[in-house]
N, C-alpha and C positions, 0 to 999 in steps of 0.2 A: 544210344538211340540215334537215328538218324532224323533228329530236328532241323530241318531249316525255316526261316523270317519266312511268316505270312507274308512280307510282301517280296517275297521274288516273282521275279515275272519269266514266265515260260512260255513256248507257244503250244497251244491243247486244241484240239479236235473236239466240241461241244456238238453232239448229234448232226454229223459229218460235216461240221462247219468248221474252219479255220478262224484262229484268231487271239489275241496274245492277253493270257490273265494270270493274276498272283495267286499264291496256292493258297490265298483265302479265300478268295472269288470261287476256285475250285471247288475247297473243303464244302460252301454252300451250295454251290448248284450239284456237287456231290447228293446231299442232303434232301436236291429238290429230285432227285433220281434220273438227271440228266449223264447219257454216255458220254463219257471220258475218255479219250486216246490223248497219248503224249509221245513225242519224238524219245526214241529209246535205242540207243548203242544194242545189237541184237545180235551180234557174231564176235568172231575176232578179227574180221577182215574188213573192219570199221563198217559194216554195214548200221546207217540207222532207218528204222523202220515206224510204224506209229503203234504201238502195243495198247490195249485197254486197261484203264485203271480200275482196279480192285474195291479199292478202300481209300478212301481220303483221311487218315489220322490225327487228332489234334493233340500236341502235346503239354497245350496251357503256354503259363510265359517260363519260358528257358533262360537260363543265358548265354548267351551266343558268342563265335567268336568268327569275326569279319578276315576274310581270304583276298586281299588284292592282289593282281599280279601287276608285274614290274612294268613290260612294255604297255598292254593293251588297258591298264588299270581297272579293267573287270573283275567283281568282284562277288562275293558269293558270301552268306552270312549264314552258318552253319553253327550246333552244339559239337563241343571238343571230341565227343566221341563218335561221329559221322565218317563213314568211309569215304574217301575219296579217291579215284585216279591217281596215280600217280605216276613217271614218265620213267618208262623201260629203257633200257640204256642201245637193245638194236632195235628200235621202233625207224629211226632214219637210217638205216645202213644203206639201206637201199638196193636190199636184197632180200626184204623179208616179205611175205604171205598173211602171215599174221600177227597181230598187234600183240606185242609184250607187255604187259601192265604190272605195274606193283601196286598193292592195294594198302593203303596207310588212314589211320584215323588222324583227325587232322589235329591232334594233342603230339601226334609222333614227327609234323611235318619239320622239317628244318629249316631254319629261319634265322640268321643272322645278318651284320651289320651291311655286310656283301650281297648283294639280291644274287649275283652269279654264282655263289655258290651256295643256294637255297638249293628247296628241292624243285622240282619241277612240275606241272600239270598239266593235261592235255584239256586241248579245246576242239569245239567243231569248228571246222569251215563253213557248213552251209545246212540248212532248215530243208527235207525232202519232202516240199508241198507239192500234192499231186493234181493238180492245175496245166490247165492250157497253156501253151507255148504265146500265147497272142498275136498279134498282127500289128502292124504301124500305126494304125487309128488308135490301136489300146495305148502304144506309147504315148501320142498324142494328148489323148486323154490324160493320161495318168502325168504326163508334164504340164498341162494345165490345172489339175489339182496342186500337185506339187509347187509348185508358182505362186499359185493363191495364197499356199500355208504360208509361204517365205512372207509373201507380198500386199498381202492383200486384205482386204476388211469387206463389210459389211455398210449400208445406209438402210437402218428399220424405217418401214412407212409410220407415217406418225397424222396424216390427215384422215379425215371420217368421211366414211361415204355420204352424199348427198341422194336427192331422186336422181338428178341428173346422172351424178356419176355410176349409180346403178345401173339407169337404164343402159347406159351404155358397154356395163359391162357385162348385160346380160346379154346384149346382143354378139360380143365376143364371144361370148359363153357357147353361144345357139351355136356360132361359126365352129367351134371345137363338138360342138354334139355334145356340149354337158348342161349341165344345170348352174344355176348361178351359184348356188353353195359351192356344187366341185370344183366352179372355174375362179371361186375368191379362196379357195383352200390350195387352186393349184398355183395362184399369184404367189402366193406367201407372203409370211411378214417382211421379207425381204423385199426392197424397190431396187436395190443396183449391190452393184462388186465392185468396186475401186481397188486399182494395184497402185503401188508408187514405185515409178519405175524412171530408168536412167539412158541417156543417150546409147551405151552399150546393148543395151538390151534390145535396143532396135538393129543395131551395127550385125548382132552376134541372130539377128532373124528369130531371137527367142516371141516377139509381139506376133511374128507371121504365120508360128504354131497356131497360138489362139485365135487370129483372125480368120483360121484357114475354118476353125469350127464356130466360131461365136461372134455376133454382130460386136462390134466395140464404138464407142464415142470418140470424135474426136479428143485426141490427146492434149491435156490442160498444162501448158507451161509455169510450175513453181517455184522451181530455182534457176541456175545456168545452165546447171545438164541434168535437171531434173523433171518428172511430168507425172500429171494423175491422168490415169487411164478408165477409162468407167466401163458399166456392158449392164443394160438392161435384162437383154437376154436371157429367158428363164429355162432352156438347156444349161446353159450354164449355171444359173443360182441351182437348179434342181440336181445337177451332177455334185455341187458342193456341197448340198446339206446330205446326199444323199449316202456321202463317200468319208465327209469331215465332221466333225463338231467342233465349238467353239467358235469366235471371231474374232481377237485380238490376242497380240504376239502372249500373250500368256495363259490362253487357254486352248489356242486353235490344235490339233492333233487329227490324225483319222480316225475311223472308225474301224472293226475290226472284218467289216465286208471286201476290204481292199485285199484281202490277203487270199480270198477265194473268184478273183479273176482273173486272174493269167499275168504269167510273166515280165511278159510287154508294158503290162499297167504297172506294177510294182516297177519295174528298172524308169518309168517316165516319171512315176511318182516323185523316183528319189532323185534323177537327174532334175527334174524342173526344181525341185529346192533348194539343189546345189546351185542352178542358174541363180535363181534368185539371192540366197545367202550364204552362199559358199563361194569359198576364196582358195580357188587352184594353185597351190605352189608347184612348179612346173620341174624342181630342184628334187625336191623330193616326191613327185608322183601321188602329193594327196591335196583333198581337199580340209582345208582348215574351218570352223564354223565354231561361232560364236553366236549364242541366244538369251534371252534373256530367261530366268528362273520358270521354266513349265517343264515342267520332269514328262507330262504323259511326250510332249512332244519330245523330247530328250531319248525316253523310250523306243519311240517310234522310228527317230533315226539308226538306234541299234537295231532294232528287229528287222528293219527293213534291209540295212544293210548285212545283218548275218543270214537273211532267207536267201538274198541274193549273192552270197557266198565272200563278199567284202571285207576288207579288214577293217574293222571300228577300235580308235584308241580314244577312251573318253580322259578326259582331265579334269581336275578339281574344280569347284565353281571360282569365281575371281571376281575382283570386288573392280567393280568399272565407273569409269566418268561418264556419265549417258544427259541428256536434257538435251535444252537449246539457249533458250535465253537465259534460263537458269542450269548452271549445269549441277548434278546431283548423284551422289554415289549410288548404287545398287548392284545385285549382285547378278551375274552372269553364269551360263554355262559353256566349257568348251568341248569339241571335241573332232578328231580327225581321221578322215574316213579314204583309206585306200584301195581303190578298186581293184587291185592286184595284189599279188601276196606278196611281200618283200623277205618272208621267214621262209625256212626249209619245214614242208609238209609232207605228208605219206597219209593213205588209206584214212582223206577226209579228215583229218587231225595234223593241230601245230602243236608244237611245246611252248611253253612261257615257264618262266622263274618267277615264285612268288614272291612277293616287294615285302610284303607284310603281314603278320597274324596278329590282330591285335581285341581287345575285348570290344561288340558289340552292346553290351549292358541284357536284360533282361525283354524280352519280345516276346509276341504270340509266334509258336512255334508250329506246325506242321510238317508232311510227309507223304510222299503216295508211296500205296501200295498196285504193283503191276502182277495182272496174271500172266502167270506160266505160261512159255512159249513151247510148242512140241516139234519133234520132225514130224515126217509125213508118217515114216512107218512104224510107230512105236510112241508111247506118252512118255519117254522119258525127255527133257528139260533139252532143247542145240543148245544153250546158254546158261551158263549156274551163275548166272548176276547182271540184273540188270540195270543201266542208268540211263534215269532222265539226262536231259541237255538243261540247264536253266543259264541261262545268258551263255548258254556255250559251252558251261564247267557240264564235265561227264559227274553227275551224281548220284550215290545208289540209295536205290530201291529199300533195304533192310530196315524197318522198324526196331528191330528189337534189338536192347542191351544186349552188347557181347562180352562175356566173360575173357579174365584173359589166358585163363587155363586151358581154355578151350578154343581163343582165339584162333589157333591155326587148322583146324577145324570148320571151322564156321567162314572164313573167307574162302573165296575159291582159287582152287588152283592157277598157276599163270596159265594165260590162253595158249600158248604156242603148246603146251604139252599135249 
């Protein structure tokens, strides 16, 4: 059967909305009779497309066995008998039309002491969201969120309104043409946005984005080359709750509205986070970044940077000295994100060597099922197998135990033929 972890995360189309959930999350809104499309390998000429999902399957708890690859340590937690991709030996010749695959349960894959002479798996390059191109304001914007996540927190109001302060906030109110309930609901419980921010960031014109769109406070001097930034300004609070959730480094993340604005807003989103917590090695062409344990934000970083076609290499979390006056261990996540491809690709797809196969232990298991794809002039199948992308890994569609009698049968032929 083709089991994989309720919690992988994929990106899924939810009644023509974008946005990135685990195929538990699916199985449910499955259940609530919400339409499902999911990014789906649809050709041999690496085309992927968004196909509708069929059936959301539960398989109970399985036990599972976890897929790391070597460079990009992405990973994929599958039952042993799951088909997966695996990597055609002229897929880079650089002469081919169509993608060569060989197709392996992942109990047959090879796996020893040597990661370079494992087998091999194909990944995507890039998420085809079909979204506006955007404009420099959206980058804008989207670098001013981004900034925030890295930088930035929250001050809740905590005083009670008086007559006074009523009245006068109902006279604001009149000024906007609402009511006084709309115009204390449009306040919010937020009073300000504070970033902590550094000499560079002034140097590097990253404060001149945000001034260019949002009032800011004078800047508060707290260390040598350090400063608190404020902004009252409720464009700004209302662009953050409307776009993020959370407010402090271990719950802040977006939301999944960011992935259906345009282009421009996603690439400002993930630049302004790299400005703020990300550390450009200049040697090797990537950004290095370290956070502390919030997985959805963790997530976020991959999705964003695989929509936007980036190379993401996560690494194991790492036990760090973090405090100040006290200083105190806790654990960290890292990970490095290259805006250019440094691997040889073909037809939307790289190769990686799998580092490891090892037991995942027992999990709630799931599976989609996609409907059949047709040509235009006849209902027989362009495609006899289809695969989700879930973090990139090409994974199939197949429900059902394959005998092995029959096993050659039941998979499909290589694409080139």
């Amino acid at each position: 059967m083709n089991a994989l972890s309720g919690d992988t995360y994929l990106f899924a189309e939810i009644d023509g909305k974008y946005g990135v959930y685990t195929l538990k999350e699916l199985y449910e809104l499955h259940k609530q009779g919400q339409k499902i499309k999911v990014p789906t390998l649809i050709d041999e000429r690496g085309n992927i497309d968004w196909v509708e999902v069929e059936d959301v399957v539960s398989f109970g708890k399985q036990r599972l066995k976890r897929i790391t690859l070597a460079t990009t340590r992405l990973y994929a937690e599958l039952y042993e008998d799951a088909i997966i991709s695996a990597f055609g030996s002229d897929l880079f010749s650089g002469k081919e039309e169509k993608i060569i695959l060989k197709f392996k349960h992942v109990n047959e894959l090879k796996n020893i002491q040597d990661p370079r002479c494992n087998s091999s798996l194909l990944l995507t390059t890039r998420i085809p969201l079909n979204i506006p191109e955007g404009t420099q304001n959206d980058w804008e914007l989207g670098f001013a969120l981004g900034f925030w996540v890295a930088e930035g927190n929250f001050h809740k109001r905590k005083r009670k309104n008086t007559k006074q302060s009523l009245a006068k906030l109902n006279w604001h109110a009149k000024q906007k043409g609402m009511t006084l309930e709309e115009y204390l609901e449009y306040m919010t419980d937020v009073a300000e946005v504070f970033l902590t921010v550094g000499e560079n960031d002034f140097e590097r014109k990253y404060i001149d984005i945000l001034q260019k769109h949002f009032k800011l406070l004078k800047p508060l001097k707290v260390s040598k080359n350090g400063y608190l930034l404020c902004s009252t300004d409720l464009n700004y609070i209302h662009l953050i709750m409307k776009y993020t959730e959370g407010h402090t480094s271990h719950d802040k993340h977006v939301k999944n509205e960011v992935y259906n604005y345009s282009w421009k807003m996603l690439e400002g989103i993930l630049d302004g986070f790299l400005s703020g917590d990300g550390n450009y090695v200049k040697m090797y062409d990537l950004f290095q970044i370290q956070i502390t344990t919030n997985n959805l934000l963790y997530n976020d970083l991959v999705f964003l940077s695989k929509s936007l076609g980036y190379d993401v290499h996560l690494r194991k979390a790492v036990y760090a000295m973090g405090g100040f006056a006290n200083s105190k261990f806790y654990w960290s996540l890292k990970l490095g994100i290259f805006k250019t491809y440094h691997r040889r690709s073909a037809l939307g797809l790289v190769k990686e060597h799998i580092k490891s196969v090892e037991d995942a232990g027992e999990q709630e298991a799931y599976n989609l099922v996609l409907k059949p794809i047709y040509s235009e002039n006849n209902k027989r199948a362009i495609f006899n197998h289809l695969f989700i992308t879930a973090f990139g890994f090409l994974l199939s569609d197949a429900v059902k135990v394959l005998d092995r009698s029959v096993l050659s049968s039941s998979l499909p032929v290589p694409l080139s033929s």
